[in-house]
N, C-alpha and C positions, 0 to 999 in steps of 0.2 A: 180644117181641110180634110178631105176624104185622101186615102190612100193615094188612089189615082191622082190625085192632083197634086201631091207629096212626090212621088214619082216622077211624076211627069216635068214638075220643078226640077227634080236634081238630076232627070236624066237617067233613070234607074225603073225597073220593073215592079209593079205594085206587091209581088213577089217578096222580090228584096225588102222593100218599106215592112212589111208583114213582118219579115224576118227580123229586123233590127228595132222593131217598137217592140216583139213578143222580146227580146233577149236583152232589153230596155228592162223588159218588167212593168212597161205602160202599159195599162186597161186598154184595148181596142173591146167596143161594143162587138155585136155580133151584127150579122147580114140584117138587112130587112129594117121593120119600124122599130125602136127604140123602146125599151121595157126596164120596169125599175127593178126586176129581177138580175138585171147587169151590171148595176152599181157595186162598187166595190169589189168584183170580181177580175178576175186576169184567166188567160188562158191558163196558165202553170199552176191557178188555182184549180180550176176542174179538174186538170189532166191530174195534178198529185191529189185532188182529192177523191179520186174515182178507184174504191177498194180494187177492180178488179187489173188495174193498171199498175197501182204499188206490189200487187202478189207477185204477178210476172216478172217487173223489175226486181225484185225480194231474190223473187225464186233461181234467178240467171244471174243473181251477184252483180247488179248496176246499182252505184252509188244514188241513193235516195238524200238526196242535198239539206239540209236544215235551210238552206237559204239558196234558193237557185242563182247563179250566175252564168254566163255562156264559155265554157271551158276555152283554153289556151290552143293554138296547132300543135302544140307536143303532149296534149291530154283530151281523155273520152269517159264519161261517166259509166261504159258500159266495156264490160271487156273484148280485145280487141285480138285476133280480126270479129266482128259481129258474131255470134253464133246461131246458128239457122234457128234452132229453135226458139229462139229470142224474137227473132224479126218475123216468124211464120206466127207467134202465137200474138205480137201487138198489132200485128196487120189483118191477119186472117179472123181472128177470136173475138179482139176486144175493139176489133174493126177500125185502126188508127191511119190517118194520112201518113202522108213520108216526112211532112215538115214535122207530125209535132214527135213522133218517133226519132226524127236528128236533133229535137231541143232534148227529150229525154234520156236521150242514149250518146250526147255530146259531140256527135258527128255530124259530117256533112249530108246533106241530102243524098249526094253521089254515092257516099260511102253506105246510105240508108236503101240506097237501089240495086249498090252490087251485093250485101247480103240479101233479098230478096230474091235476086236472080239466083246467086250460089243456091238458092235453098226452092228453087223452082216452084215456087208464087209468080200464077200468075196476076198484072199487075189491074187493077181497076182502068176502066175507062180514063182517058183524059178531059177533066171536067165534070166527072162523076162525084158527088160529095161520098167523101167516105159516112160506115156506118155509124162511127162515134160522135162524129160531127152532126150528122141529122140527129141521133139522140140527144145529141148536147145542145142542139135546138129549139127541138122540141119541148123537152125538161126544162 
């Protein structure tokens, strides 16, 4: 079943479905036709295996997981409140959405957009693919 349909069964946003297969740790293919460059891959592969994305988190003290799981409401892989610099340089820099920025940094989306506004980024189009995501496409 495609997301949208996954969704649309349980009454939930293709949003949501995204969010809870990525925090599953199930392989979701990428957009478009199907390539055997996707096997075996995960989102939280890319994202943790993209040098310029571990420096950052390194560099701001966000726990770098041996094994990703989707943190507890009383815990954030990323120190808290967000600190601006953190969310100007995975947003602005190494060009990351808000979703994979809240799997990375342990927080909510919400919480991935009031550091953003605290640190006055402003926010891409809605529906605009971020710049990570068209490289991570493309590649």
């Amino acid at each position: 079943m495609t997301m949208k349909m996954v969704g649309e069964e349980l009454g939930v946003s293709v949003g949501t479905v995204r969010v809870a297969l990525h925090q599953a740790g199930i392989q979701v293919r990428r957009g478009g036709f199907a390539s055997h460059r996707d096997e075996g891959r995960t989102l939280l592969d890319d994202l943790y295996g993209d040098p310029k994305i571990v420096k950052v988190l390194t560099r701001h003290g966000v726990l770098v997981p041996e094994q990703w799981s989707p943190t507890g409401p009383f815990e954030a892989l990323a120190p808290l409140p967000l600190p601006t610099g953190l969310v100007t340089e995975l947003y602005e820099d190494v060009g990351l959405p808000v979703l994979h920025m809240s799997l990375l940094l342990g927080v909510g989306q919400g919480a991935v957009r009031s550091g953003l506004k605290a640190a006055g980024v402003d926010m891409r189009p809605k529906g605009q693919d971020a710049p990570w995501t068209t490289r991570r496409r493309s590649g």
